[in-house]
Backbone as JSON, one array per atom type, in Angstrom:
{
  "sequence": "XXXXXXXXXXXXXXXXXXXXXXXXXXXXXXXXXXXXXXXXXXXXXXXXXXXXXXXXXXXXXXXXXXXXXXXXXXXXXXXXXXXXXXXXXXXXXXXXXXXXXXXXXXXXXXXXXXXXXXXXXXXXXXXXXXXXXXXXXXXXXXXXXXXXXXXXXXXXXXXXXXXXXXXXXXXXXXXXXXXXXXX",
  "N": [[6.06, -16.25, 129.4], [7.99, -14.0, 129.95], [6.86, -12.57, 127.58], [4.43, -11.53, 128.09], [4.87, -9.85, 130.22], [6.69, -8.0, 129.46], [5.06, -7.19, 127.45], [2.86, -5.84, 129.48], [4.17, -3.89, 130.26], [4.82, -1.93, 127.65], [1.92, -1.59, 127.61], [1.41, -0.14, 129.71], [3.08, 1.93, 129.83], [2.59, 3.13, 127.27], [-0.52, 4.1, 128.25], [0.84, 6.13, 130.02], [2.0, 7.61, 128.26], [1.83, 11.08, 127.15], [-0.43, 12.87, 124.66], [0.88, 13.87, 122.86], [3.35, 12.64, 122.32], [4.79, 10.29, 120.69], [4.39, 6.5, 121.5], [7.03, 4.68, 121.85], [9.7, 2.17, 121.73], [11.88, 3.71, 122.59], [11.67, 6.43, 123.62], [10.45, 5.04, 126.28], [13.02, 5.69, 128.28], [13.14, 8.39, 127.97], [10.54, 9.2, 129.34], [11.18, 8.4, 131.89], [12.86, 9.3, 133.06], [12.48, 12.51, 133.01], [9.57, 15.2, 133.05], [9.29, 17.19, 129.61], [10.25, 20.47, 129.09], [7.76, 22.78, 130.56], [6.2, 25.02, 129.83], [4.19, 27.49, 131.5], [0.71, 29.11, 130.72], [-0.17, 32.44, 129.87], [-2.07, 33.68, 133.11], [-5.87, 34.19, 132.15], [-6.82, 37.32, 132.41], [-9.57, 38.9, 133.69], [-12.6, 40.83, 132.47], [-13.45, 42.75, 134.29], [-11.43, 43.2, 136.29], [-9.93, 44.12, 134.86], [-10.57, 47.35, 135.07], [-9.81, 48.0, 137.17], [-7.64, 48.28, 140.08], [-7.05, 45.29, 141.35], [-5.3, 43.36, 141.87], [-4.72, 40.87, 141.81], [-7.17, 39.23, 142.31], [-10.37, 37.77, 141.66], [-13.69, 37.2, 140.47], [-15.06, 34.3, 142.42], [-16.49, 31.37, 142.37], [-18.59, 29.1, 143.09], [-20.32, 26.52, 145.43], [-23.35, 27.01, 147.28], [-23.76, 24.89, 150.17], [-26.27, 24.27, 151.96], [-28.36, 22.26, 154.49], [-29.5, 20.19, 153.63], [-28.52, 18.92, 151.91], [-28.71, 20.13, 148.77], [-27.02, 21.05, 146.42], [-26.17, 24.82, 145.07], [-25.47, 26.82, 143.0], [-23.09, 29.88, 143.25], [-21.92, 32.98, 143.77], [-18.59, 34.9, 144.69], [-17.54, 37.97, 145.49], [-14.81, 40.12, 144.64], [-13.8, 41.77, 147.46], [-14.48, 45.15, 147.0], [-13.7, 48.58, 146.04], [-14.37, 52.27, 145.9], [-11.96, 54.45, 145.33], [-10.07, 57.34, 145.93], [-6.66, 57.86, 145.24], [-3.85, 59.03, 146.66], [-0.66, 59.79, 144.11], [1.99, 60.64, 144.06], [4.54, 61.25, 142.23], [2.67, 62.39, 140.05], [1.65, 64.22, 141.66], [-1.37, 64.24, 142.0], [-4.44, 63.68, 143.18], [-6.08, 60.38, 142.17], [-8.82, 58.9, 140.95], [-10.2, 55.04, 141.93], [-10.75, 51.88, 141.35], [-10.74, 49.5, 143.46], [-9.22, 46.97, 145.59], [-9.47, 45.79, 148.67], [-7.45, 44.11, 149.46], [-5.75, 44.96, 147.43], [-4.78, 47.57, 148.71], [-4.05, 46.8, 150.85], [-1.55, 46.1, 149.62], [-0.96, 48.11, 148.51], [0.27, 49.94, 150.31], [1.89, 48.1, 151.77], [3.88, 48.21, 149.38], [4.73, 51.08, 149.6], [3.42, 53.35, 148.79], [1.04, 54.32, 145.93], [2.48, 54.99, 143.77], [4.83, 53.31, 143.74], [3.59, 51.05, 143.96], [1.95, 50.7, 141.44], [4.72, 50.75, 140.04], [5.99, 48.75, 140.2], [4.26, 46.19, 140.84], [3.33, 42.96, 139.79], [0.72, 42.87, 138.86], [-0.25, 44.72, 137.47], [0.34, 45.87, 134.53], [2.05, 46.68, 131.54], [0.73, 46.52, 129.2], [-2.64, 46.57, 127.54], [-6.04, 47.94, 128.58], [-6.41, 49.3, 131.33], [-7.52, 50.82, 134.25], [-4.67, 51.47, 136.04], [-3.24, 50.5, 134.29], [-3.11, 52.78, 132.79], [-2.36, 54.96, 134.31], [-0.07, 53.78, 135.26], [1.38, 54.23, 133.26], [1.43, 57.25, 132.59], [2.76, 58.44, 134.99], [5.8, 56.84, 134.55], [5.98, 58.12, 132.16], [5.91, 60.81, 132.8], [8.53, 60.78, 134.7], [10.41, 60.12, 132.92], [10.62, 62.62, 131.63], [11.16, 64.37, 133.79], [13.85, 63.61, 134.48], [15.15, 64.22, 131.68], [14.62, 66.94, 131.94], [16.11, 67.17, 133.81], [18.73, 66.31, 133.31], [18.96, 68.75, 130.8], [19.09, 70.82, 132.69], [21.35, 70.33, 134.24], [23.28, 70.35, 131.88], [22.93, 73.38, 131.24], [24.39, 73.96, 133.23], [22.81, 74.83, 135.67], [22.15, 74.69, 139.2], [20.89, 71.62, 140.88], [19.47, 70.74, 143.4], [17.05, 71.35, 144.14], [15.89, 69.63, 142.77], [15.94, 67.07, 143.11], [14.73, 66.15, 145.69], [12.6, 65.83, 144.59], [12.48, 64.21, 142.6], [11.61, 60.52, 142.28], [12.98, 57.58, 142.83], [12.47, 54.31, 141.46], [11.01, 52.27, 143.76], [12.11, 53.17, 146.13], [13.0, 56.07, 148.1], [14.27, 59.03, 147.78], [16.2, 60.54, 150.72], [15.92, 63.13, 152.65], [18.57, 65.24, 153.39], [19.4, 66.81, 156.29], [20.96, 70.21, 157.25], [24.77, 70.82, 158.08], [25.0, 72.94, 159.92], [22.54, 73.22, 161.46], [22.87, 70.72, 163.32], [24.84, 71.03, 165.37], [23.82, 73.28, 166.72]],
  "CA": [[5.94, -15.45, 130.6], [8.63, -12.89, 129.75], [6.73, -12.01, 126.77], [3.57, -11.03, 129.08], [5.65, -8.9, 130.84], [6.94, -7.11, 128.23], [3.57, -6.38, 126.53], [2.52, -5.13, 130.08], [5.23, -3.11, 130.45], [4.17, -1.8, 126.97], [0.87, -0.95, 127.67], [1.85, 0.98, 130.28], [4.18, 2.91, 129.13], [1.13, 3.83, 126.29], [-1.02, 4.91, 129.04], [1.51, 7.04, 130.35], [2.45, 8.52, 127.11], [0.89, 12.18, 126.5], [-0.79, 12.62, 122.97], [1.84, 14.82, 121.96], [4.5, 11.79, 122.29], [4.56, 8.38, 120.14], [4.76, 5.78, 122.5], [7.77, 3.48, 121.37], [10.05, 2.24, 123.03], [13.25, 4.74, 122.28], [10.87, 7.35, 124.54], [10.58, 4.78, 127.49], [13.65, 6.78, 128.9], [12.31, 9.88, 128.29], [9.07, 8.86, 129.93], [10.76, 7.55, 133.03], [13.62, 10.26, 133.64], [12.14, 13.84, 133.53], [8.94, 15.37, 131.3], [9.2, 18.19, 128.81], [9.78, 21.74, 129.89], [6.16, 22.78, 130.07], [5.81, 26.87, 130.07], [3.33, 28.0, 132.1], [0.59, 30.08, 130.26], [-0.5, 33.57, 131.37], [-3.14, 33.43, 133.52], [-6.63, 34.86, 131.66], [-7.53, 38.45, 133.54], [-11.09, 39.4, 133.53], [-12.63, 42.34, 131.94], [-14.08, 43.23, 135.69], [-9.93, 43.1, 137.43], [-9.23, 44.93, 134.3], [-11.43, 48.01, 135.57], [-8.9, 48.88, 138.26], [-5.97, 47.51, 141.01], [-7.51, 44.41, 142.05], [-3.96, 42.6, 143.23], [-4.89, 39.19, 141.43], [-8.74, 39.05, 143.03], [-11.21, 37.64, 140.53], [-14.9, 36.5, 141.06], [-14.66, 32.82, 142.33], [-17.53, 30.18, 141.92], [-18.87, 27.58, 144.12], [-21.8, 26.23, 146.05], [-24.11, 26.94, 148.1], [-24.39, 23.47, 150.52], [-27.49, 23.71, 153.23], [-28.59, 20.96, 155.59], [-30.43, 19.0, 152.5], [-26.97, 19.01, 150.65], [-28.95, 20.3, 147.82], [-25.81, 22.36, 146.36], [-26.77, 25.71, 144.61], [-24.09, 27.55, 142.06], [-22.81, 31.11, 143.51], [-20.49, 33.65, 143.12], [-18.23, 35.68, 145.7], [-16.99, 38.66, 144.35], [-14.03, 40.52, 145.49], [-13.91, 43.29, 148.02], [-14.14, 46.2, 145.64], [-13.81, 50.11, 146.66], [-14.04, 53.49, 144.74], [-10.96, 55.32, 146.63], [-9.08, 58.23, 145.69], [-5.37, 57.75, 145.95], [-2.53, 59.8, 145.98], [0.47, 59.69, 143.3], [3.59, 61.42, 144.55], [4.41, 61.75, 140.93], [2.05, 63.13, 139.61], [1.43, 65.17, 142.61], [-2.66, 64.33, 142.08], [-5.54, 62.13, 143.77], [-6.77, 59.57, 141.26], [-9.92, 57.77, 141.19], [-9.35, 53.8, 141.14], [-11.96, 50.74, 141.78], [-9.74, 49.25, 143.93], [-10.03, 45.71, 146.24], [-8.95, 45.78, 149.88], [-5.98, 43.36, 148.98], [-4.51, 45.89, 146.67], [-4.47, 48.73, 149.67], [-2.67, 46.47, 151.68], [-0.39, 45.95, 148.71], [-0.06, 49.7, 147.95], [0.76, 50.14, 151.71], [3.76, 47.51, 151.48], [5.0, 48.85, 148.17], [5.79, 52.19, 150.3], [2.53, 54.43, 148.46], [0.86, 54.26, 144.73], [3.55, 54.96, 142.28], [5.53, 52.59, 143.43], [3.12, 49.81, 143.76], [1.96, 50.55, 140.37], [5.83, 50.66, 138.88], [6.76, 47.09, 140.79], [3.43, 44.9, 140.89], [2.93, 41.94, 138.67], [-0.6, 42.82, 138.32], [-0.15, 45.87, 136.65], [1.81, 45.5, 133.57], [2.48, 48.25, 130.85], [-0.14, 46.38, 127.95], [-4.15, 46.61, 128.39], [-6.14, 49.21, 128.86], [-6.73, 48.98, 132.66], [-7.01, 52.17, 135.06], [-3.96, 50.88, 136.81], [-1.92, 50.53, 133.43], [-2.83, 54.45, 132.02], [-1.82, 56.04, 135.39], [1.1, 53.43, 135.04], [2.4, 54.92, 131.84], [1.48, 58.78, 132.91], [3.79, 57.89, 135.93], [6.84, 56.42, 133.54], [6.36, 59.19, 130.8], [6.73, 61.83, 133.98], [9.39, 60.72, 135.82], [11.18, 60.56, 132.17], [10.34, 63.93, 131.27], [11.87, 64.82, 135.07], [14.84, 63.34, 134.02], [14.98, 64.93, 130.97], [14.74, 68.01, 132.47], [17.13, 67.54, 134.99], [19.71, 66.65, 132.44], [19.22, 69.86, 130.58], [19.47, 71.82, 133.78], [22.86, 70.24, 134.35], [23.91, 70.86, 130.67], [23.2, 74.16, 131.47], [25.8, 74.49, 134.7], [22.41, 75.17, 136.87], [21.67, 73.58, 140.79], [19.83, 70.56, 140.88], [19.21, 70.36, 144.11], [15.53, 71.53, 144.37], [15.21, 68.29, 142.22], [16.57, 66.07, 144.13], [13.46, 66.19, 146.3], [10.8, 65.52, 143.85], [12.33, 62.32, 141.56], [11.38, 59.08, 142.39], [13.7, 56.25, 142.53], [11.78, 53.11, 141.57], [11.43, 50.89, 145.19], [12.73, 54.03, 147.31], [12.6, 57.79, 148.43], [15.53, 59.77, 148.16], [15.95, 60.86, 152.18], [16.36, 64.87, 152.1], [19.86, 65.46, 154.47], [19.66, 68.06, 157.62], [22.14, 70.85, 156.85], [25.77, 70.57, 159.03], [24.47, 73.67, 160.63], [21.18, 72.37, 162.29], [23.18, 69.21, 164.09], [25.76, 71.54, 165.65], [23.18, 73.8, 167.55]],
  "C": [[6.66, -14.11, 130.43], [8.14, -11.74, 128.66], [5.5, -11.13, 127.17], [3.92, -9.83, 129.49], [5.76, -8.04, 130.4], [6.12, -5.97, 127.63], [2.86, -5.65, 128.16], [3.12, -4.11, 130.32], [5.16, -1.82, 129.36], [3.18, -1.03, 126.8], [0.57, 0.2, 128.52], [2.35, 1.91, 130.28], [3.35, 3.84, 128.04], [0.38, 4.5, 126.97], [-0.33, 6.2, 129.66], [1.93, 8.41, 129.88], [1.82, 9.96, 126.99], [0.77, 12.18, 124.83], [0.03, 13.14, 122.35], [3.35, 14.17, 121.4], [3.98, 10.49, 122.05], [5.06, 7.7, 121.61], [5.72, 4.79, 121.63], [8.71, 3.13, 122.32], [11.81, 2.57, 123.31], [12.64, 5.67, 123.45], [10.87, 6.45, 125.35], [11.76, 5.57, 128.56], [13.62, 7.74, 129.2], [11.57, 10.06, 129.05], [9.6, 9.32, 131.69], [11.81, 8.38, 133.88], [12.93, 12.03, 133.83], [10.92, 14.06, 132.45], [9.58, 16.56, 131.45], [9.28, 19.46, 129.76], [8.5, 22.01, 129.53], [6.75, 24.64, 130.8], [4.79, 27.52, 130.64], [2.52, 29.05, 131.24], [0.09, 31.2, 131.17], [-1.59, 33.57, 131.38], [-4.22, 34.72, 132.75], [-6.75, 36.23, 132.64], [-8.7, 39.07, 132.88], [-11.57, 40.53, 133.55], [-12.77, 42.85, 133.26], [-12.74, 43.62, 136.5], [-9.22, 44.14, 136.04], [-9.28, 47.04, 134.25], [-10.46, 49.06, 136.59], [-7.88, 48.33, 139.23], [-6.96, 46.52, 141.96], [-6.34, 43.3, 142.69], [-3.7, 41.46, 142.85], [-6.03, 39.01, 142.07], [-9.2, 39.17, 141.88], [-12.68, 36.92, 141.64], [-14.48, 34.94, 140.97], [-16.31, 32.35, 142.13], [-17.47, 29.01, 142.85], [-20.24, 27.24, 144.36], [-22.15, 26.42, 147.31], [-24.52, 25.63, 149.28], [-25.66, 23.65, 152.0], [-27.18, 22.09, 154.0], [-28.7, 19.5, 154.7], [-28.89, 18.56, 151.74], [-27.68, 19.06, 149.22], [-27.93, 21.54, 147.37], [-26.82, 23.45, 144.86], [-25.73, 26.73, 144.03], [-24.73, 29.38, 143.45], [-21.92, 31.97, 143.14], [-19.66, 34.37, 144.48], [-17.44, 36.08, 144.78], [-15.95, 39.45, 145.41], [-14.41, 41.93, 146.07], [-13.4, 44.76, 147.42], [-14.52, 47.98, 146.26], [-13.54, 50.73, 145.57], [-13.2, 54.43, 145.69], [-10.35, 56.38, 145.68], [-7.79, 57.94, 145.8], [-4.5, 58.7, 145.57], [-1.23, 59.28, 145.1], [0.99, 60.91, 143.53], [3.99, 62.09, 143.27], [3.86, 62.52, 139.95], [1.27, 64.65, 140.05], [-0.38, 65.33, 142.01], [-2.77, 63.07, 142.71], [-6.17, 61.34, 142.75], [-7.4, 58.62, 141.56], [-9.45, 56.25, 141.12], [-10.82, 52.56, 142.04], [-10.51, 50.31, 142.34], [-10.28, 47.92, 145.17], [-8.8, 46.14, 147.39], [-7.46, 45.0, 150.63], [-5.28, 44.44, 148.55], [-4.28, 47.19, 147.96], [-3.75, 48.03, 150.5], [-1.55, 46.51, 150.84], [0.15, 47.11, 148.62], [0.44, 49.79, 149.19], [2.06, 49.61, 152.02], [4.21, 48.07, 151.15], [5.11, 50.14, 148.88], [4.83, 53.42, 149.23], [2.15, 53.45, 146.87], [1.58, 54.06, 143.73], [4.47, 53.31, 142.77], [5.05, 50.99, 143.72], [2.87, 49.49, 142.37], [3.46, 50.18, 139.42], [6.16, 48.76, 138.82], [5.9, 45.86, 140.63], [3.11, 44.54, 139.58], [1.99, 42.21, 137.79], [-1.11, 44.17, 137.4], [0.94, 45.98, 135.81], [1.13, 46.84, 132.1], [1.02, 47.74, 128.93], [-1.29, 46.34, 128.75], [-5.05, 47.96, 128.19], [-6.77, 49.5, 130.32], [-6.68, 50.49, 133.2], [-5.87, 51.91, 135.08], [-2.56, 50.92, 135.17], [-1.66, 51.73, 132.88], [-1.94, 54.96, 133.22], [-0.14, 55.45, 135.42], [2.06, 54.47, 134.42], [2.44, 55.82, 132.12], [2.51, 58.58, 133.79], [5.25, 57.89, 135.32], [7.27, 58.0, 132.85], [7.01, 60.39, 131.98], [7.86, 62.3, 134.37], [10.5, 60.44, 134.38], [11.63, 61.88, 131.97], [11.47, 64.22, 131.78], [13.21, 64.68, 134.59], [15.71, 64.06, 133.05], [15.43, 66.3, 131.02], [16.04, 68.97, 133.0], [18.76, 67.8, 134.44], [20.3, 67.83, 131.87], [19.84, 70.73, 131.64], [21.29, 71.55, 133.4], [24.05, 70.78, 133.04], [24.65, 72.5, 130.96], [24.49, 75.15, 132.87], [24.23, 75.45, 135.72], [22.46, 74.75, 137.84], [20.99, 72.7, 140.31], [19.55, 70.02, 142.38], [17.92, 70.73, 144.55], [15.24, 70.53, 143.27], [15.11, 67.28, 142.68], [15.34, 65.65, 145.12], [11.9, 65.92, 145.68], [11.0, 64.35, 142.9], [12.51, 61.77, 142.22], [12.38, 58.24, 142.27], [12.67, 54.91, 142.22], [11.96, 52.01, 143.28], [12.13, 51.78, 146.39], [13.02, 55.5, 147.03], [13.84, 58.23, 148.49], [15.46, 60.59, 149.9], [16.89, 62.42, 152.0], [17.44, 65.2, 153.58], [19.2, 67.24, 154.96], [20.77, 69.03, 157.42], [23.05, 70.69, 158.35], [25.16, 71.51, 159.69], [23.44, 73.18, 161.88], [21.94, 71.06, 163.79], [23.98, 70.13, 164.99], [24.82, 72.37, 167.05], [22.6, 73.27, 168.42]]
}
């Protein structure tokens, strides 16, 4: 009877097993306390989301079901626009296929540049609209930098700069002179 047991105990433990792990029974512990870190891979993105700022919106797939329940493959594709947008940065309007998700998104993120610097879905490899205007963006607001440095080298003002770089995630807020508050 105990030996029954055993061998069910056994077989179970085999079923359980993934192919990647002998089943013996040193691994029953393993099994029965935690699995494997598992790494998440990165999700495929489709030449069509690679096109322009789609947000994470891909064509989905399903069916069609009528009355008959004869089901019928489909597609729904995402809400896709050709918009202009402004970049602060670049101080131009740039074309962009763009899905009605991502305009709410740019709207959060507080304009263009800085949806493009911060969102997931736009990342610095690819060749996506959304990742060139990225990088033009970046290389820019180095340059600026750059720039600004020299200035200072030089012992000029920098305060007509002050007003045109970017912080990543927030606007520098341009102060009221003491004058102005007083009157």
């Amino acid at each position: 009877m105990l030996q029954r047991s055993m061998f069910a105990l056994s077989t179970s433990i085999r079923r359980m097993t993934p192919s990647w792990l002998p089943a013996t029974a040193t691994h029953t512990s393993t099994l029965l306390s935690s699995p494997p870190p598992f790494h998440q891979p990165i999700r495929h993105r489709s030449n069509r989301s690679r096109r322009g700022l789609y947000d994470g919106k891909d064509v989905r797939f399903g069916n069609n079901v009528p009355f008959s329940m004869k089901k019928t493959r489909r597609r729904w594709n995402p809400n896709v626009q050709y918009k202009r947008l402004y970049s602060e940065v670049l101080d131009e309007m740039i074309r962009f296929h763009v899905t009605a998700a991502a305009l709410r998104s740019i709207d959060k993120a507080g304009g263009l540049d800085n949806y493009l610097l911060t969102s997931p879905h736009v990342t610095t490899k690819g060749e996506g609209e959304g990742q060139k205007v990225r990088n033009r963006i970046i290389q820019k607001m180095k340059h600026r930098e750059e720039l600004k440095k020299q200035a200072i080298a030089r012992g000029e003002s920098t305060e007509p700069w002050d007003d045109k770089i970017l912080l990543i995630g927030k606007k520098i807020k341009q102060q009221a002179p003491a004058n102005a508050d007083q009157e």
